[in-house]
C-alpha positions in Angstrom: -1.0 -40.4 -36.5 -4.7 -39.6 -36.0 -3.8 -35.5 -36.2 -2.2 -36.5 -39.6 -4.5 -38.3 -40.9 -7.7 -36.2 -40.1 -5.4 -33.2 -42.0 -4.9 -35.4 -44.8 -8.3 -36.0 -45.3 -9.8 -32.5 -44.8 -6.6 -31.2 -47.4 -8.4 -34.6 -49.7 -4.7 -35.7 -50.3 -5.1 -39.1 -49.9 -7.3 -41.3 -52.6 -8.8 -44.4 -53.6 -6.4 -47.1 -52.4 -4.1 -44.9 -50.4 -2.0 -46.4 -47.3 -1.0 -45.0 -44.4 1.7 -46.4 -42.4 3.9 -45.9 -39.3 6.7 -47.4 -37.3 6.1 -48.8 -33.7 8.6 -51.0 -31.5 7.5 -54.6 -29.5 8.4 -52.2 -26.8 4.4 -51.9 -27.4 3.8 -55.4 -25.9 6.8 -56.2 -24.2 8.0 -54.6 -20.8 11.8 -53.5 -22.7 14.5 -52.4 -20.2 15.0 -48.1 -20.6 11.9 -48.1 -22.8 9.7 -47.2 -20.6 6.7 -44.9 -21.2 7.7 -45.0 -24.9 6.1 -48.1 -24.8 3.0 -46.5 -23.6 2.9 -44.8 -26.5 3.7 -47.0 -29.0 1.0 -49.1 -27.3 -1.4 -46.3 -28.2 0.0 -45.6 -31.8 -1.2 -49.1 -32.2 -4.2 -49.1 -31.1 -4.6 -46.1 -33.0 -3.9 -47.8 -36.4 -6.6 -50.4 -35.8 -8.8 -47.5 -35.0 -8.1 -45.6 -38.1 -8.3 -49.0 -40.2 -11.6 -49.6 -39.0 -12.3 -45.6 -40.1 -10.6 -45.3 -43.2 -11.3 -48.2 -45.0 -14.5 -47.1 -46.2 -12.5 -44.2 -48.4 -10.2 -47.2 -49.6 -7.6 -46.1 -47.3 -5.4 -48.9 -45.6 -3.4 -48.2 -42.5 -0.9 -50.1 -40.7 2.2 -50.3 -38.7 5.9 -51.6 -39.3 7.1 -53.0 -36.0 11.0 -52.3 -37.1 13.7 -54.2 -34.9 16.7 -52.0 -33.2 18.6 -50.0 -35.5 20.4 -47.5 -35.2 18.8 -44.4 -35.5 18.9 -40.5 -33.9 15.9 -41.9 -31.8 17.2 -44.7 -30.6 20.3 -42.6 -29.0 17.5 -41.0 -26.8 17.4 -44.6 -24.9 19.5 -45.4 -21.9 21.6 -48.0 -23.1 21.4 -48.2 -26.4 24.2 -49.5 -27.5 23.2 -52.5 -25.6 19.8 -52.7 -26.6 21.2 -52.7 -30.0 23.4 -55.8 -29.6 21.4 -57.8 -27.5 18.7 -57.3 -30.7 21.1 -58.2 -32.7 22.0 -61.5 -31.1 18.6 -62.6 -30.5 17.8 -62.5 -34.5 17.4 -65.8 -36.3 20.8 -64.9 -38.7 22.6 -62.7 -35.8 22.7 -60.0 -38.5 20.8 -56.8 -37.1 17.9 -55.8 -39.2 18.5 -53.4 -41.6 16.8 -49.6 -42.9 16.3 -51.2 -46.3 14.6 -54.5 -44.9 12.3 -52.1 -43.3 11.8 -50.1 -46.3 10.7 -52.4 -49.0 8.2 -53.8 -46.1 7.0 -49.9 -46.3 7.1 -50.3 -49.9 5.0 -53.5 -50.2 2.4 -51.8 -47.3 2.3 -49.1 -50.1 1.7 -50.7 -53.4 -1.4 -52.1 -54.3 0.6 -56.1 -53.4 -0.8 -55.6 -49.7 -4.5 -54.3 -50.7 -5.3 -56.9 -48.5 -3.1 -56.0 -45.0 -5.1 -53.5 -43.4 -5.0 -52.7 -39.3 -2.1 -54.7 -39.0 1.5 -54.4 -37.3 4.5 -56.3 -39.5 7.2 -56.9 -37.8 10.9 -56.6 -39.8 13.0 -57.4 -36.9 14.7 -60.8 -37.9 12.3 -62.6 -35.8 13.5 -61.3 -32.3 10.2 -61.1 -31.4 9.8 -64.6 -31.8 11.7 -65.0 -28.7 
């Protein structure tokens, strides 16, 4: 994220108002079983996006994190036990419905439009509320 963003600077792609955001996991906060040091990481991404808020927001350049629940995804595949990772996430949402790309999307999209000129350095979850728990 910081690699990124430092090359989109330099290149001057991003402008007045921009945002930049990135998907993490609560695996970030929460000792998740199989997660392991991905949780390191996504500890650091966050930390990162505060870090880059903090930077970037004298340019008019918003970052922030989408904290998306399970879904199914190549990456999540890459987890030992997955599948129940996946249903366990899905029972523990408020609707037992598992969260969804598009949920996750039109958060993006609302992080991206000038709505959330106000959300900056944040992490949103979209996970149904299973971090609630």
């Amino acid at each position: 994220m910081i690699a990124v963003s430092k090359a989109a600077m330099e290149l001057a792609l991003l402008n007045d108002l921009a945002s930049l955001v990135t998907l993490t996991y609560m695996g970030s906060t929460r000792a998740i079983p199989n997660y392991n040091t991905m949780g390191i990481a996504k500890a650091a991404l966050e930390s990162s996006v505060r870090y880059l808020a903090r930077d970037l927001g004298k340019f008019g350049i918003r970052v922030n994190a989408i904290s998306a629940g399970a879904i199914k995804t190549l990456a999540v595949t890459g987890i030992k036990g997955h599948s129940d990772l996946l249903e366990i996430s899905k029972q523990r949402t408020v609707d037992q419905e598992a969260v969804t790309i598009r949920e996750v999307g039109g958060t993006c999209a609302f992080l991206m439009s000038d709505l959330a000129t106000g959300v900056v350095g944040d992490v949103i979850y979209v996970d149904k509320g299973v971090h609630l728990i």
